[in-house]
Every structure is written in structure tokens, then in C-alpha cells.
N, C-alpha and C positions, 0 to 999 in steps of 0.2 A: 678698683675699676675706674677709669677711664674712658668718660663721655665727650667726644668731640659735637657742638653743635655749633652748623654755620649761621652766621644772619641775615643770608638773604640779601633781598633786593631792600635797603634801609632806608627808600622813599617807602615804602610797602611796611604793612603789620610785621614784618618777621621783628625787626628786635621787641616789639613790645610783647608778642604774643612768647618768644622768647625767654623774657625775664619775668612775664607773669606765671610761665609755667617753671620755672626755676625758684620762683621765691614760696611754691607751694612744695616743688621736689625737696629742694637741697636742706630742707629741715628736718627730711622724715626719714632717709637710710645714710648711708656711709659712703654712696658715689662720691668720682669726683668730676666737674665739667669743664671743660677745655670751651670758652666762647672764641672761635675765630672768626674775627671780623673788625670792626673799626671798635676801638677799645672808648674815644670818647664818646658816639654814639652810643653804646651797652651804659656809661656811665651816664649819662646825660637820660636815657630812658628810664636809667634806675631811679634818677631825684624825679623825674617828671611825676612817675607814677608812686613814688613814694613807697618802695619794693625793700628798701631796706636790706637790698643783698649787700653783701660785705666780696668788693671784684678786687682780685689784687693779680696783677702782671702775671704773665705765666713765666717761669725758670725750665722747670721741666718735671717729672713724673713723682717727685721727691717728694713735692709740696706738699705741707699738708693743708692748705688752704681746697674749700668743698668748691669755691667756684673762680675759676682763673680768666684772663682773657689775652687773646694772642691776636695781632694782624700782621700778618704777613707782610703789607704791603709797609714803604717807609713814610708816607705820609697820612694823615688825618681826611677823614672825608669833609667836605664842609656841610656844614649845621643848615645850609639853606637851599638843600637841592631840591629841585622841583620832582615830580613825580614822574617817575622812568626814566632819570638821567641816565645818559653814557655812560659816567663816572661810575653811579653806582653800581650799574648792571656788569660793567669792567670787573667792579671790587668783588660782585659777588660769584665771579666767576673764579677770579682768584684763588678768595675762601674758598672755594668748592675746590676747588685743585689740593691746597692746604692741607687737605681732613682726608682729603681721600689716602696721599704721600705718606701720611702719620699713620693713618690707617694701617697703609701695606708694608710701613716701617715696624709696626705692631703699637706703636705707642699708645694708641685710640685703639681701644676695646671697641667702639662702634660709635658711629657717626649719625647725626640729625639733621636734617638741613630744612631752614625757613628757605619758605616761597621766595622764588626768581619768578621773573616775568622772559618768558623764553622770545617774544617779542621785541623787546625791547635790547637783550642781550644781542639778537640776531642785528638790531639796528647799530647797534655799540660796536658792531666790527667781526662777531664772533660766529664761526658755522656754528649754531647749535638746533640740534635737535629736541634735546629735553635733558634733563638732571641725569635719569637713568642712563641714556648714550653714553654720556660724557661722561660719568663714574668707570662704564663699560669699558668706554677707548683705554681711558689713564689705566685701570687694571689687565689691559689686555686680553679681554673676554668678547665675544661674542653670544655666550650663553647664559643671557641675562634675561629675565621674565620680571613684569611689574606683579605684583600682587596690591590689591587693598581690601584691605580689613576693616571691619565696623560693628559694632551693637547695638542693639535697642534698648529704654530702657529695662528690658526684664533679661540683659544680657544672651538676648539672641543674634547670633554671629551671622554674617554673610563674609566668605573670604574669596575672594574673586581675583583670578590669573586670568592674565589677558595673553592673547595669542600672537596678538596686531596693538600698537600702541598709537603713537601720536602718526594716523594715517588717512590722509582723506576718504570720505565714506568711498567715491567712485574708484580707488584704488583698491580698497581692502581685497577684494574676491582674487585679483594678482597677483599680491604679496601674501597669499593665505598659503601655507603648505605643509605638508604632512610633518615637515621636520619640527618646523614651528610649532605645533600642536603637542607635535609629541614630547617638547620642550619644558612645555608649558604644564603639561600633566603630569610629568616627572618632576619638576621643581616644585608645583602644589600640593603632591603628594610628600613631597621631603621639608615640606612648610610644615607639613602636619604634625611629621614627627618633630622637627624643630621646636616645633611650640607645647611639645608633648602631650598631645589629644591620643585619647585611647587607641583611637583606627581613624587612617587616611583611604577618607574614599569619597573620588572626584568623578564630579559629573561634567558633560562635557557638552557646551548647547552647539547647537548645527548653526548655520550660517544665514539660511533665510527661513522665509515666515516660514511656522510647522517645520521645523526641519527638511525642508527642501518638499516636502507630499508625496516622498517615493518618486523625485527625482520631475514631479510635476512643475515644481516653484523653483528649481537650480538643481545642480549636481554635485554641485560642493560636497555634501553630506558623504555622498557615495564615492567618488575620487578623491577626497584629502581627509574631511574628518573621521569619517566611520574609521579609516584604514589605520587611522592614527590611534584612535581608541582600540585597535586588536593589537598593533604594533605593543603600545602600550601592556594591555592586559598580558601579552607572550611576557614579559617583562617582569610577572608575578604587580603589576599595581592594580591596583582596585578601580578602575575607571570603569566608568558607563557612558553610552550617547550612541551619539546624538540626539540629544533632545531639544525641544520647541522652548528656545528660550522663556516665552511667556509663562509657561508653566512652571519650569524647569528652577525658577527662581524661590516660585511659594515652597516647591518640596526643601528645596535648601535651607529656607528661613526657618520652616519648621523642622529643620534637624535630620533628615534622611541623609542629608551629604555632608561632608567637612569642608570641601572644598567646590566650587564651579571653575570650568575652564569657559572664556566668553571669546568669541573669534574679533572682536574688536572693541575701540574705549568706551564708546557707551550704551554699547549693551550690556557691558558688564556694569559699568560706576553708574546709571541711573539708580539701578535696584541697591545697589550699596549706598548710592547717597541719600536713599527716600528713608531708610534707616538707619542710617551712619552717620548723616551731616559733621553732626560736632563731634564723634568720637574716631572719625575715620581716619586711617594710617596706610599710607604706601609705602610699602616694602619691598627694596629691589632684589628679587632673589636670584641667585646664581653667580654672587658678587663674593669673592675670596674673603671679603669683611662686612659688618652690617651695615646697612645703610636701609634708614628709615626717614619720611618724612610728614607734617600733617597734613591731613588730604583738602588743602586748600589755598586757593591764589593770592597774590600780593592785595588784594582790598584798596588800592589809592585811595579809595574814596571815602576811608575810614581810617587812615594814615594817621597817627598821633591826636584822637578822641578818646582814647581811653578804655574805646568801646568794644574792641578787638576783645573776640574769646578763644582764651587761651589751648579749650579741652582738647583738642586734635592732638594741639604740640605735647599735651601733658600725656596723649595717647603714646604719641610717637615716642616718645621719652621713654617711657615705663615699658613699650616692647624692646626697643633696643636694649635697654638691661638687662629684663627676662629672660632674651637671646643671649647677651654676653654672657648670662651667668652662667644658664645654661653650657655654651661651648666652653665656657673657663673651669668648669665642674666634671668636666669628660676627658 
């Protein structure tokens, strides 16, 4: 098996977080990882922190080396970029192109990608919208749903699809619509089985406070979500709702649901981040191959301390495989 993992925006934590979560993986199974990205950057992090990984060139699938590195591009980044360069936000769009091509080539069983800065990418030249868009464009999909996943520590889950992604809050209620929802319940409920949980059964919150109050606080409930939860249910999947997010969240954490469907980003990732933080993973579902990332930003301001925690990336890591092995075993 074949792990592609990108490194991000490399003013940013990704390579460190990276190779800290690599020199805990790569000792304990038989994967192999593909790092795309600047190769003397990944070596240069490995002596910094004193990781001890063993990085040798990548050839191709053959190797039997556990952990390889590839860039794409034909020259070196330089050692003294300031934090949100051009360059690097360039390079790590590149990588991102790289993993995905290998991906749909089959070569990468499933791909990881450290934090970009979507900001600074857009100043560097590039339309983007977010990792998940631009995975979606390259593979040709439009039916693509974010999910993130998280625990606490006594391993209680919150798995949360989102309907509406990176959308200004005053736009959300216009680009909300029944197809979208129904998207998004259908891919949370096929995460379920994916990750082989006994029963997939998603709850789905309404759009304003109380779920709309019977049409008193908005109407969304009753024209897009309700219809999309019957739509859904005609469908044989286990969906409920519209429910009052507030609440809708505690039934999850305590186990009545498998999944939540949230009409936009942070109503859903509040509740997953207050008990996710360090374990949290995004996962793009609806994408022909895996892609997963940790559910956290480039940090500049913790950039090469040391101090970067690895656990998301080591999250993210260890679901992409469960997934590959999964689909390689079927």
C-alpha cells in the first residue's frame, strides 16, 4: 500500500507535523509513503527535529524503501522563505495536483495533504477555493461533500457533513438546496459503511435557530431540508430532521447517530472542534480516491519551534489506510 502525502504550504507546520507523524507511523505496519514536495525541505525537517527517518528518492512502486520523497517541480524551494510566500503557496499547489494525477493513475492507494493557506494561494495567482474544489475539478466531480471526523478522549465520535462549505454566512440560505443535502446524506451515510460502523444513521440539523419554529424563524426547514430528508428516506437511508442543531449535536456525541448532516462550516466544525481539536480529520467524500487531511491550518506563527502537534496528521494518516485497506480487500 501506497500513501501519497503532500506538504503543504512549507512556511507553515505541514512538513514538520508531517514527519513527526511519519517517524511514529512508518515503524509500526508495512505501508509505504510517497512525500511530494520539496525533498530538501522534508530532509532538512528530518535533521532539524532529529526524526531519524531514513528518505530515499522516489523511483516508483517497486521500492521497497517505507518512506520515499518526490517533487514535482525541477527546482528546490529556498530555506529562507518568509511566511506565506508566492513560491511556496505555487509549490503547494503543484503537490496537490501531483497526488491527486497519481491518485487517478492508481499509483497512490490514497492521499494526505498538509495545510495550505487558501489565502495566500489566491494571492500567488491561483482561483482557489479550497483543497476539496480543486481535488473535485482535477477528478472531474461535482459530487463531492466535506466530512470531519473527531474523538474524545474516551473515543466518542462526532462525524460531521457539511452541505455548504467555504461560504459566506450571508450567502449560505441561497446556495442551500435540496440537491445539496441530499448529497450530503447520501455520502455520510456511505462514510458509514466505508468505515464499517454497524448502522449508518444520519441526522440532519435545520438551517435556523430551533429549526426554523414551524416556519416562525425561516422556511428553509420546510422547502429544502425536511424535503431532502424524505427524498432521502424514499432511498431506503436512515436519515432524520430537521433538527435544532443545538441539541441535535449532544444526541450525536452520545451515540444515537452515526453521522450529522450541518447546512454550513461552522455549525457543523464548532461542535467537532470542542471535541476533536487534535484528533480531527477531513475527509473528502465523493472523490474516485481517498483524500484526507488534518483538520488544521498552516500555524506561521509556530513554523519551525518544534512545537507543532502532530496527532490530526497521525489521525489523518491511519484513516486513509483503514479506507485503502478497506477498498483493496473488496
Amino acid at each position: 500500500m501506497w500513501i501519497g502525502i503532500t506538504l503543504g504550504d512549507v512556511t507553515g507546520i505541514g512538513p514538520e507535523v508531517t514527519l513527526k507523524a511519519l517517524a511514529r507511523e512508518a515503524a509500526s505496519e508495512d505501508a509505504h509513503y510517497l512525500i511530494i514536495g520539496d525533498a530538501e525541505c522534508a530532509r532538512r525537517t528530518n535533521r532539524q527535529f532529529h526524526l531519524n527517518l531514513s528518505l530515499e528518492d522516489y523511483r516508483d512502486k517497486n521500492s521497497s524503501a517505507r518512506v520515499c520523497v518526490f517533487n514535482p517541480l525541477s527546482e528546490s524551494l529556498s530555506p529562507d522563505l518568509v511566511a506565506g510566500s508566492p513560491a511556496a503557496a505555487r509549490a503547494a499547489v503543484a503537490w496537490l495536483k501531483e497526488a491527486a494525477e497519481r491518485c487517478l493513475r492508481h499509483e497512490l492507494d490514497a492521499m494526505v495533504t498538509a495545510p495550505v493557506s487558501k489565502e495566500n494561494i489566491i494571492r500567488a495567482g491561483h482561483a482557489f477555493v479550497g483543497q476539496t474544489e480543486f481535488l473535485s475539478e482535477i477528478a472531474g466531480t461535482d459530487r463531492t461533500v466535506m466530512m470531519l471526523l473527531g474523538h474524545d478522549e474516551r473515543e466518542r465520535w462526532l462525524r460531521v457533513a457539511l452541505a455548504t462549505t467555504h461560504v459566506p454566512l450571508k450567502m449560505v440560505s441561497q446556495q442551500l438546496t435540496k440537491k445539496k443535502i441530499e448529497l450530503a446524506i447520501e455520502l455520510a451515510a456511505r462514510a458509514c459503511r466505508d468505515l464499517r460502523l454497524p448502522r449508518a444513521r444520519v441526522a440532519v440539523c435545520g438551517l435556523n435557530p430551533h429549526a426554523g419554529e414551524g416556519g416562525q424563524l425561516g422556511t428553509e426547514e420546510k422547502t429544502t431540508v425536511g424535503p431532502a430528508v424524505l427524498a432521502s428516506q424514499r432511498k431506503n437511508i436512515d436519515a432524520q430532521g430537521p433538527f435544532s442543531a443545538d441539541t441535535l449535536f449532544y444526541h450525536a456525541y452520545r451515540g444515537d447517530y452515526d453521522a450529522v448532516v450541518a447546512m454550513y462550516h461552522d455549525q457543523g466544525l464548532c461542535p467537532l472542534k470542542l471535541i476533536g481539536f487534535e484528533t480531527g480529520v477531513n475527509w473528502t467524500l465523493g472523490l474516485p480516491f481517498i483524500r484526507t487531511s488534518p483538520d488544521h491550518g498552516t500555524a506561521y506563527n509556530i513554523a519551525g519551534e518544534g512545537i507543532a502537534d502532530p496527532s490530526s496528521m497521525i489521525s489523518a494518516i491511519r484513516l486513509a489506510k483503514q479506507l485503502a485497506s478497506a477498498r483493496n480487500s473488496t
